[in-house]
C-alpha positions as CSV (number, residue, x, y, z in Angstrom):
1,X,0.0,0.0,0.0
2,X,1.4,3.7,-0.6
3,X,0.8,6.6,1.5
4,X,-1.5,8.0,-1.1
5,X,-4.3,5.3,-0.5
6,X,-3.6,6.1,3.0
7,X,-4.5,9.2,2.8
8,X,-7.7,8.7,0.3
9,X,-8.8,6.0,3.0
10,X,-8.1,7.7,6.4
11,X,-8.8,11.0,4.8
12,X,-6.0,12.8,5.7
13,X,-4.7,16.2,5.0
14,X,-1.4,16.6,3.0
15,X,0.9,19.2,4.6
16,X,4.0,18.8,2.8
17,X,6.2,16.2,1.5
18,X,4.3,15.7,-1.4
19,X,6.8,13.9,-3.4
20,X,6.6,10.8,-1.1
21,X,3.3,10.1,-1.6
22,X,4.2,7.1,-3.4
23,X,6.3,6.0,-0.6
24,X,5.5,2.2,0.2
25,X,4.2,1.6,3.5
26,X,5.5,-1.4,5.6
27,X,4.0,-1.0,8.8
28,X,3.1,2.0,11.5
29,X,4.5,3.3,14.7
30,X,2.7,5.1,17.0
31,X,4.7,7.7,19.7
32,X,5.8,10.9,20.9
33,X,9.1,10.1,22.3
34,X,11.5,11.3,19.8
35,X,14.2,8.9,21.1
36,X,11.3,6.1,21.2
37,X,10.9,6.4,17.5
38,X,14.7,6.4,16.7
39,X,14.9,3.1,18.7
40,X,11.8,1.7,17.3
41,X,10.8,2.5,14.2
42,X,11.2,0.4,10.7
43,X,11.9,1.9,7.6
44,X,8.6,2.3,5.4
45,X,6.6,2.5,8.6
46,X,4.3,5.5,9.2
47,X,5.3,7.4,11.9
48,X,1.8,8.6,14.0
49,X,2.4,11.2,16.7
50,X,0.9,14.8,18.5
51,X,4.4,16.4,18.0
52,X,4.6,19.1,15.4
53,X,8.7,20.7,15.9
54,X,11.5,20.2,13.2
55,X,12.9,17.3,14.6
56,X,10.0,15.1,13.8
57,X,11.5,15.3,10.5
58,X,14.7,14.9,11.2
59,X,14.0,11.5,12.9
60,X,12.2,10.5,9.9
61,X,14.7,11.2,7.5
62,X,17.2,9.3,10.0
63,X,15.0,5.9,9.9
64,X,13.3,6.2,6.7
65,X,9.6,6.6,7.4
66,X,7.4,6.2,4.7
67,X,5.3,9.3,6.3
68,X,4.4,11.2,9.6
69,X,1.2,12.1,10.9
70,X,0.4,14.2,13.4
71,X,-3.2,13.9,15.3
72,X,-5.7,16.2,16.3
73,X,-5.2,19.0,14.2
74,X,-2.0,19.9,15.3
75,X,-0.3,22.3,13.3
76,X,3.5,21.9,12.2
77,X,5.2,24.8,12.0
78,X,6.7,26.3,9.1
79,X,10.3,24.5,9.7
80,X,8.9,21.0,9.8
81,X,7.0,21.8,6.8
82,X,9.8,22.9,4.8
83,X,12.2,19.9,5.9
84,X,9.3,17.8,4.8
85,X,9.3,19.2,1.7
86,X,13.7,19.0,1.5
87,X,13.1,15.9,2.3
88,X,10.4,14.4,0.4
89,X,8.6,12.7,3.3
90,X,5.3,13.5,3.8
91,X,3.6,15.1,6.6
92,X,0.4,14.4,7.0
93,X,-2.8,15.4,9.1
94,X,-5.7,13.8,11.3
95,X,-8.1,15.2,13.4
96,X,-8.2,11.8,14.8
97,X,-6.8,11.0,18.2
98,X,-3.3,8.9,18.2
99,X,-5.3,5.3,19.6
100,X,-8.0,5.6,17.3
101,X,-6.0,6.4,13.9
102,X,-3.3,4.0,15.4
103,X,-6.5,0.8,15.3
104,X,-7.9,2.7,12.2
105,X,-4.3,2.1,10.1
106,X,-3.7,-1.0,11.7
107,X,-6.8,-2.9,10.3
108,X,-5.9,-0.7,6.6
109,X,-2.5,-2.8,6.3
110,X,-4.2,-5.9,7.4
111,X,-7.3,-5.6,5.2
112,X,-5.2,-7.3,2.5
């Protein structure tokens, strides 16, 4: 599955990044401990977390997510943005809650 039938089926928001929406996705990750996530996460994962700073994309470059989304209509700020776009991960937006897009992208990958 690639991020852009993730976003089309979770209807997310596309906040920058856009030239990774073709990215494969593996798996997802949910947390907000940056340090966590650079323990943790697999590349091609998506990355699902509240956090909205810069280094969320740095940590995503670092272990190859396929995408990050950040829940409840948080709002990255323009830095984030911009390294998403540098970076060609996308950064995606829910106004879900972390547990419920978590169970809402788990039973998407396992549909197949």
């Amino acid at each position: 599955m690639k991020v852009s039938d993730i976003i089309e089926k979770l209807n997310l928001k596309v906040t920058g990044g856009d030239e990774g929406l073709q990215n494969e996705v593996t798996g997802g990750y949910t947390s907000d401990l940056l340090s966590d996530v650079m323990g943790n996460v697999d590349e091609g994962q998506v990355w699902i977390t509240l956090q909205t700073h810069r280094n969320v994309m740095a940590v995503a470059s670092l272990k190859e997510v396929a995408a990050v989304i950040i829940v409840k209509d948080l709002e990255a700020d323009e830095n984030t943005i911009s390294q998403s776009n540098d970076e060609g991960i996308p950064l995606l937006s829910s106004s879900m809650e972390a547990f419920e897009l978590s169970g809402e992208l788990y039973k998407l990958l396992n549909e197949r």
